[in-house]
KOLGU-4560 file (N, C-alpha, C; in nm, 3 decimals, padded with zeros to 5 digits):
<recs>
<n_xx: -01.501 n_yy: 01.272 n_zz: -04.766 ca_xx: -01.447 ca_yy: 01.278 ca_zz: -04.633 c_xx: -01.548 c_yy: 01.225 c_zz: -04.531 mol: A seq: 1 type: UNK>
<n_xx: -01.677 n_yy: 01.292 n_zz: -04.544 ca_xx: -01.729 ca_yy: 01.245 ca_zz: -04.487 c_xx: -01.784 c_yy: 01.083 c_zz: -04.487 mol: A seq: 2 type: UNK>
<n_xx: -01.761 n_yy: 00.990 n_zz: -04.585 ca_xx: -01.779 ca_yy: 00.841 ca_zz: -04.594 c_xx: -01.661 c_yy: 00.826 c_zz: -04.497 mol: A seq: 3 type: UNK>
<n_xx: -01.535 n_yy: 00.834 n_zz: -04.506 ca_xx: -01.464 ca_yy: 00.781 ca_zz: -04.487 c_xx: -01.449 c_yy: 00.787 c_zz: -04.299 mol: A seq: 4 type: UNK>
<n_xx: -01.498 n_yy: 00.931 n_zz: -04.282 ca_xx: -01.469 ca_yy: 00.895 ca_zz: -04.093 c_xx: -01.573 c_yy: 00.818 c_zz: -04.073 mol: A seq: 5 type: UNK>
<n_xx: -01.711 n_yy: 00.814 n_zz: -04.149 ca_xx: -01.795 ca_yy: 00.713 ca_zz: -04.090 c_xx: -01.733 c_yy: 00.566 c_zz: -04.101 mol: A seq: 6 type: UNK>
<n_xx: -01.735 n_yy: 00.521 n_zz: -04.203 ca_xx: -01.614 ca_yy: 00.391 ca_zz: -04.217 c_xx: -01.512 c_yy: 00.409 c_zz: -04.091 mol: A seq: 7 type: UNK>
<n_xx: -01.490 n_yy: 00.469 n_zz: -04.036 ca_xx: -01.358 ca_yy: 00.501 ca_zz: -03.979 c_xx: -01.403 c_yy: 00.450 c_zz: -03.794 mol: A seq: 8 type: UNK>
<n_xx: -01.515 n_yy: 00.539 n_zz: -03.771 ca_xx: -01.605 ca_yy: 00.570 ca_zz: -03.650 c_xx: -01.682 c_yy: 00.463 c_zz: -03.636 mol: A seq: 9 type: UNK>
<n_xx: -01.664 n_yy: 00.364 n_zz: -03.584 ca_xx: -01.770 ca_yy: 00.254 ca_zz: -03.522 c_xx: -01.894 c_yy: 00.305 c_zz: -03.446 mol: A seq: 10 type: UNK>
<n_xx: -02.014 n_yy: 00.245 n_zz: -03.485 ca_xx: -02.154 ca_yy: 00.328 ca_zz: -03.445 c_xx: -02.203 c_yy: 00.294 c_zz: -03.306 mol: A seq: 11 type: UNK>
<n_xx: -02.191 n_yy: 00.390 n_zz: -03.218 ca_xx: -02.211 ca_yy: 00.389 ca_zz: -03.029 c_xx: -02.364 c_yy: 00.358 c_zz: -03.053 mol: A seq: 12 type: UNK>
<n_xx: -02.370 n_yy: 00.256 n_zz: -02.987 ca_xx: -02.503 ca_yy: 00.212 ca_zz: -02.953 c_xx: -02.558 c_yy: 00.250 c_zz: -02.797 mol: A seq: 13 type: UNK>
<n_xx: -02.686 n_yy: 00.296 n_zz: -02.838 ca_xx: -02.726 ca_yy: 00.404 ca_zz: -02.691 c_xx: -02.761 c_yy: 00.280 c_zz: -02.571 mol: A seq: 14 type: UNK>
<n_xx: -02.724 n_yy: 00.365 n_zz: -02.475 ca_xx: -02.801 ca_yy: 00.310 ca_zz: -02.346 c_xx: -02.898 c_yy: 00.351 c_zz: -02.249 mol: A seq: 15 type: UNK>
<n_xx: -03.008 n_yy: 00.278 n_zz: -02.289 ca_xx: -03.162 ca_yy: 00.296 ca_zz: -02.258 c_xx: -03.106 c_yy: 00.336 c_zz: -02.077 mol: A seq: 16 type: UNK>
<n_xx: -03.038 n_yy: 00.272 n_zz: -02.010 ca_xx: -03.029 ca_yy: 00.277 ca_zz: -01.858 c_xx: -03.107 c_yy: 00.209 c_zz: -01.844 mol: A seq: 17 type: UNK>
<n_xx: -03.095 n_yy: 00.214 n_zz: -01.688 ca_xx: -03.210 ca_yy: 00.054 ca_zz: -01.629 c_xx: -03.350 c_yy: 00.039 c_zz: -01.657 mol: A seq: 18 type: UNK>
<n_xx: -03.360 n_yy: -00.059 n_zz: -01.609 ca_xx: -03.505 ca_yy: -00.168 ca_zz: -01.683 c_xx: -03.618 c_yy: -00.131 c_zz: -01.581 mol: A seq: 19 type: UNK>
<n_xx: -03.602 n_yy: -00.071 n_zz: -01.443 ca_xx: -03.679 ca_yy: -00.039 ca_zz: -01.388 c_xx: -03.625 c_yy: 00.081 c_zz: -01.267 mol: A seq: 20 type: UNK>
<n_xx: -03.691 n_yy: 00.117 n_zz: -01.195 ca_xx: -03.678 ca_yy: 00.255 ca_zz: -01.162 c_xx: -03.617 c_yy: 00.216 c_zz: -00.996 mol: A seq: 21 type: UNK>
<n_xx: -03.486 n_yy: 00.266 n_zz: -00.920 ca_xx: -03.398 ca_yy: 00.250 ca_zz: -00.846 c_xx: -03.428 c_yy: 00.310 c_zz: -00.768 mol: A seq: 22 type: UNK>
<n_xx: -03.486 n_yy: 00.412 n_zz: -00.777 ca_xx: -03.483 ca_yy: 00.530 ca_zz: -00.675 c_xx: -03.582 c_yy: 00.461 c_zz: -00.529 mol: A seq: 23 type: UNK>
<n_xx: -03.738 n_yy: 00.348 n_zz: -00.540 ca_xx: -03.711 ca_yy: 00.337 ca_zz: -00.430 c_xx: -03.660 c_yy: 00.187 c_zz: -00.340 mol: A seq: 24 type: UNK>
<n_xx: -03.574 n_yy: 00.122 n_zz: -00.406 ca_xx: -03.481 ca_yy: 00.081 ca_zz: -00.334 c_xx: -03.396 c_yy: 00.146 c_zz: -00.284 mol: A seq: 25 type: UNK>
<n_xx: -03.337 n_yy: 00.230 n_zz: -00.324 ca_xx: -03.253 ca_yy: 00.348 ca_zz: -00.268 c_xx: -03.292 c_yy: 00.408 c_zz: -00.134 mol: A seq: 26 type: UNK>
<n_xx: -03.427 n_yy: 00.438 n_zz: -00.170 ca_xx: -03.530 ca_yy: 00.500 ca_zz: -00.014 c_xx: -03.527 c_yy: 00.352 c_zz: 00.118 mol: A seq: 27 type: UNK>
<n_xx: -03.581 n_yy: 00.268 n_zz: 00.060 ca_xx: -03.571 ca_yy: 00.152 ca_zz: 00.151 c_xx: -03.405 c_yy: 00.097 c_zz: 00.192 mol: A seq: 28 type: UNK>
<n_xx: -03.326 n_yy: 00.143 n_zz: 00.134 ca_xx: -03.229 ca_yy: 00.110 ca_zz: 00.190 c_xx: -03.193 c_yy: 00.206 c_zz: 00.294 mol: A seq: 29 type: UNK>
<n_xx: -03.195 n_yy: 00.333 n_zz: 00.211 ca_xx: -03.151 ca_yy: 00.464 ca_zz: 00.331 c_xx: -03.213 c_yy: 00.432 c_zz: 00.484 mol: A seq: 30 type: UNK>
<n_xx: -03.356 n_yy: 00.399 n_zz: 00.478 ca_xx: -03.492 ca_yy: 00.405 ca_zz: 00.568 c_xx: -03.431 c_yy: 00.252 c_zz: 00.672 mol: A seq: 31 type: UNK>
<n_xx: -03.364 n_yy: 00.162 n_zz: 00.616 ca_xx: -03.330 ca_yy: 00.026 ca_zz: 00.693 c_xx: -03.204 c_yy: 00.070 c_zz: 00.745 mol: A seq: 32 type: UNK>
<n_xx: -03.103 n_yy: 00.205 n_zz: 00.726 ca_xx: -02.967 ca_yy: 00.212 ca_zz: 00.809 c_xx: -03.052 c_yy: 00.288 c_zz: 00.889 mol: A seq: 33 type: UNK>
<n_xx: -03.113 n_yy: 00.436 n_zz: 00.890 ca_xx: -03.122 ca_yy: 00.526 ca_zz: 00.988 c_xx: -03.233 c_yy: 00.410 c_zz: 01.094 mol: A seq: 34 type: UNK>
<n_xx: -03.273 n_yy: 00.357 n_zz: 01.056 ca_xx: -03.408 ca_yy: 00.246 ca_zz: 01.166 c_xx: -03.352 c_yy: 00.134 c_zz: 01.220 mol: A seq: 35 type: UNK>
<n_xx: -03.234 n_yy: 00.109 n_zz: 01.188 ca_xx: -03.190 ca_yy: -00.016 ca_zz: 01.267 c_xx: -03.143 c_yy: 00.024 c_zz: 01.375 mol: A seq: 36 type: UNK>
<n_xx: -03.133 n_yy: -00.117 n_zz: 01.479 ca_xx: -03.104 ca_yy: -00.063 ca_zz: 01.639 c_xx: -02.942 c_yy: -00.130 c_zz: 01.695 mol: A seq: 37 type: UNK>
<n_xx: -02.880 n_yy: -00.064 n_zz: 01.714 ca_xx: -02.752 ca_yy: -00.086 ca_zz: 01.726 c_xx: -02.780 c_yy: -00.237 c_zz: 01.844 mol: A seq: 38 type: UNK>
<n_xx: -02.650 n_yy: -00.323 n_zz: 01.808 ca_xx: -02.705 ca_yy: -00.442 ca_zz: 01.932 c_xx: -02.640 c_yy: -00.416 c_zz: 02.063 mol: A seq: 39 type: UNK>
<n_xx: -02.575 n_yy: -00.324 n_zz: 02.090 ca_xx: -02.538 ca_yy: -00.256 ca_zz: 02.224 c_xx: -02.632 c_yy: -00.156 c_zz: 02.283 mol: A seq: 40 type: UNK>
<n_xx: -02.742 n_yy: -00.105 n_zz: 02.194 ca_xx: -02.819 ca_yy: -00.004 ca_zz: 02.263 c_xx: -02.751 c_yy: 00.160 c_zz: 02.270 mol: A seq: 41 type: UNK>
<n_xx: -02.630 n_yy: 00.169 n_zz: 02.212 ca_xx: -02.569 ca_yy: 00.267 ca_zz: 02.215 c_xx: -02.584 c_yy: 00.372 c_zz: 02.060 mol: A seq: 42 type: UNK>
<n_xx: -02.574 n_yy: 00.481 n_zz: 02.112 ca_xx: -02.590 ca_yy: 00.562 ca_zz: 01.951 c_xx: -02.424 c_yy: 00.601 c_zz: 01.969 mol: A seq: 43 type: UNK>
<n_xx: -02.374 n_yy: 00.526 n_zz: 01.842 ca_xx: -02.249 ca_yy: 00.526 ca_zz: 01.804 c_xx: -02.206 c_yy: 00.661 c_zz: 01.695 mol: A seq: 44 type: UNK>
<n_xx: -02.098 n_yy: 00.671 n_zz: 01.653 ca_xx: -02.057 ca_yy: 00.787 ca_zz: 01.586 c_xx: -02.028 c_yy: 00.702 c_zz: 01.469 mol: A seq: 45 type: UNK>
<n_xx: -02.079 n_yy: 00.759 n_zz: 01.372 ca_xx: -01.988 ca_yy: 00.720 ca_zz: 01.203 c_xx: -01.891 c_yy: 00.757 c_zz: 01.177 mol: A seq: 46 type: UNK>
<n_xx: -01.756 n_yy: 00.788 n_zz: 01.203 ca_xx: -01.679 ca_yy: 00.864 ca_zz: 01.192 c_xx: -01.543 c_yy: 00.717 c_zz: 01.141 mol: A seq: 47 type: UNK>
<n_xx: -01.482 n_yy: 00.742 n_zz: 01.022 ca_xx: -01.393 ca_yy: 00.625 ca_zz: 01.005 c_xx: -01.261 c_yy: 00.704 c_zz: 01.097 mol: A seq: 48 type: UNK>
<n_xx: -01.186 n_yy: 00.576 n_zz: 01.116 ca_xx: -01.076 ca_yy: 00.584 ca_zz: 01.193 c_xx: -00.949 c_yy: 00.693 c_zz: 01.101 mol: A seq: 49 type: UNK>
<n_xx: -00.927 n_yy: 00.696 n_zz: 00.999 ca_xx: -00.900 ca_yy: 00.822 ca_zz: 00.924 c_xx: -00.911 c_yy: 00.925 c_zz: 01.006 mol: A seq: 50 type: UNK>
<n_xx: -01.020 n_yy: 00.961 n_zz: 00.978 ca_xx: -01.050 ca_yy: 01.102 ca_zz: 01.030 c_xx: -01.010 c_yy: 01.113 c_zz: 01.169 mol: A seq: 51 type: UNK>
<n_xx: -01.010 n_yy: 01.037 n_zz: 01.240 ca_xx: -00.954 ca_yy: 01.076 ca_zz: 01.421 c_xx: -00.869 c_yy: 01.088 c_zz: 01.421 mol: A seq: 52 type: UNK>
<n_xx: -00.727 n_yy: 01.022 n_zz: 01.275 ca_xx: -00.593 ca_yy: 01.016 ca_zz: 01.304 c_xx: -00.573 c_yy: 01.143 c_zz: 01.224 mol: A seq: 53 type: UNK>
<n_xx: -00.633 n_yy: 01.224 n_zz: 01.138 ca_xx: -00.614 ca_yy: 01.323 ca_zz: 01.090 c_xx: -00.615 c_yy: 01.435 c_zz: 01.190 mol: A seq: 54 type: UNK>
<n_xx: -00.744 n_yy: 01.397 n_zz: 01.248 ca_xx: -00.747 ca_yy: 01.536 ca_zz: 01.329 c_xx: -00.666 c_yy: 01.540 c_zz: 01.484 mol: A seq: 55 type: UNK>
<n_xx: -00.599 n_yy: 01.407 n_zz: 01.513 ca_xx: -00.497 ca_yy: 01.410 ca_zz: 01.614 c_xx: -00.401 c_yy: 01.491 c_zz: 01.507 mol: A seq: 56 type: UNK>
<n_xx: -00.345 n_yy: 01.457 n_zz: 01.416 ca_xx: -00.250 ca_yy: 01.515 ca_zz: 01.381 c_xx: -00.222 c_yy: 01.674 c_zz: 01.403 mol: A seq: 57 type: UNK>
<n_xx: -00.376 n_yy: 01.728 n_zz: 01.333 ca_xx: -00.370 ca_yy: 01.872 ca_zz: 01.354 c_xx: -00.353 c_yy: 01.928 c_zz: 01.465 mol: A seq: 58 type: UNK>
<n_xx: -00.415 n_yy: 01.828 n_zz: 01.562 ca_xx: -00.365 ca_yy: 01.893 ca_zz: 01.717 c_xx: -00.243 c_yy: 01.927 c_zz: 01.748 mol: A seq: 59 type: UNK>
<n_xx: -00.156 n_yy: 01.792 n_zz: 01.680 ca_xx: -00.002 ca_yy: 01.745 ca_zz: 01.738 c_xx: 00.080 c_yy: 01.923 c_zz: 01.642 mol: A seq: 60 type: UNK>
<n_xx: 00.023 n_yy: 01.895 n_zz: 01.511 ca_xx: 00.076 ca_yy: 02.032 ca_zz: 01.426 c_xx: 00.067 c_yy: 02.139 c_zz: 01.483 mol: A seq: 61 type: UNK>
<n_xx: -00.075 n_yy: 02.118 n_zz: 01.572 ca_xx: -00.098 ca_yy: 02.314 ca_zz: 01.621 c_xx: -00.002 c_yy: 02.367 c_zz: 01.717 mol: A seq: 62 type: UNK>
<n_xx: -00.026 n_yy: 02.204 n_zz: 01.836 ca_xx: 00.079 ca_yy: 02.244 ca_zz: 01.906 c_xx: 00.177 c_yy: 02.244 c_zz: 01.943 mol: A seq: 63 type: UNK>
<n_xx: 00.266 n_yy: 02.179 n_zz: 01.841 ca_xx: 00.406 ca_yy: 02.230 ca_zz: 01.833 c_xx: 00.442 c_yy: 02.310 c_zz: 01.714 mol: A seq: 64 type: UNK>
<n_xx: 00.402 n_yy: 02.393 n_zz: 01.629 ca_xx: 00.386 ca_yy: 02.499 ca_zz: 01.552 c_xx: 00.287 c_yy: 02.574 c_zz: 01.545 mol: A seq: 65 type: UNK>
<n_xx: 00.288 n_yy: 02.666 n_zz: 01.683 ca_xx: 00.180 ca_yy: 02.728 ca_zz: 01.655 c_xx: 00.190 c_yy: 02.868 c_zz: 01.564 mol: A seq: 66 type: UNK>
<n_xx: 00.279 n_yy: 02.887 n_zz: 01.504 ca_xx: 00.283 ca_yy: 02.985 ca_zz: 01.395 c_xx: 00.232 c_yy: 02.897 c_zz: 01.257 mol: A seq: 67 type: UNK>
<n_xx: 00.219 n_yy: 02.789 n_zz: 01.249 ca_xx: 00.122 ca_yy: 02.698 ca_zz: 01.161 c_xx: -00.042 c_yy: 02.740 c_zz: 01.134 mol: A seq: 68 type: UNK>
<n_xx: -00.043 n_yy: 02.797 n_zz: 01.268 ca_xx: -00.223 ca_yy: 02.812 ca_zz: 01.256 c_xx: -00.265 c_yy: 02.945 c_zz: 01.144 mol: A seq: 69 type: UNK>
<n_xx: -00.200 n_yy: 03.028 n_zz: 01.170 ca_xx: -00.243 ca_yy: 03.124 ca_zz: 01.035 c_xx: -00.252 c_yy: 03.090 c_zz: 00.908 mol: A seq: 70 type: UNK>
<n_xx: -00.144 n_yy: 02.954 n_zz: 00.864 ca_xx: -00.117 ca_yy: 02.936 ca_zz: 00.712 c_xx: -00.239 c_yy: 02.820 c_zz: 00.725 mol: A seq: 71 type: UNK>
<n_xx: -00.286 n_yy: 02.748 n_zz: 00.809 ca_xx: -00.366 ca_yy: 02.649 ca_zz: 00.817 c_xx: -00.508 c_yy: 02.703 c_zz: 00.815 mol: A seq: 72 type: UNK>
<n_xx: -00.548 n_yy: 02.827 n_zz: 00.871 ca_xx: -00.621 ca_yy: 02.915 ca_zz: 00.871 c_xx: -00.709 c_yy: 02.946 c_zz: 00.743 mol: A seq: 73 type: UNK>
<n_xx: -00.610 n_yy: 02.968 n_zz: 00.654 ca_xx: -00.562 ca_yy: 03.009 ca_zz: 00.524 c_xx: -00.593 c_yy: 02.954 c_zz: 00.384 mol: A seq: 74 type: UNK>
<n_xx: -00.574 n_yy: 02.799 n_zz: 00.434 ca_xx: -00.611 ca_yy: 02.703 ca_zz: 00.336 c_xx: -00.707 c_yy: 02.598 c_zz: 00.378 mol: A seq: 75 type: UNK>
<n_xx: -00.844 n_yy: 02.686 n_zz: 00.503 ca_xx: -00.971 ca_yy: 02.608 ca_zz: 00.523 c_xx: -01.029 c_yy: 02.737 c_zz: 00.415 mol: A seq: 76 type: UNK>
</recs>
C-alpha cells in the first residue's frame, strides 16, 4: 500500500522562499510614503471613497429608522 500511494503522490518540491531578505525594502518603502510632501502642501485624509458612502448611508439609516440603532448597536 504503501508503494503504491507513493507511485500515486507526485513528490512536492520545497520552497527555499526568497533569495534575499525583504524586510528592508519594506522599511524604505513604508519610510518614502509617511516622508513624502503632498504637492498642495495640504495633509490630506486616506480614507477611500467607499467608506464616506458607507458611512453617509448609516446616517441616512439612523435617521430615518431610528429604532435601527439598537439592532445596529448590536452587531458593532
Amino acid at each position: 500500500m504503501k508503494k503504491l500511494l507513493k507511485a500515486a503522490v507526485p513528490k512536492v518540491e520545497t520552497d527555499d522562499g526568497p533569495k534575499r531578505d525583504l524586510w528592508p525594502d519594506t522599511l524604505r518603502r513604508l519610510d518614502e510614503k509617511t516622508t513624502a510632501p503632498s504637492s498642495s502642501g495640504r495633509v490630506g485624509f486616506n480614507v477611500a471613497w467607499f467608506d464616506g458612502v458607507l458611512a453617509v448611508g448609516l446616517l441616512l439609516l439612523v435617521a430615518s429608522f431610528p429604532a435601527a440603532i439598537p439592532l445596529l448597536l448590536y452587531y458593532l
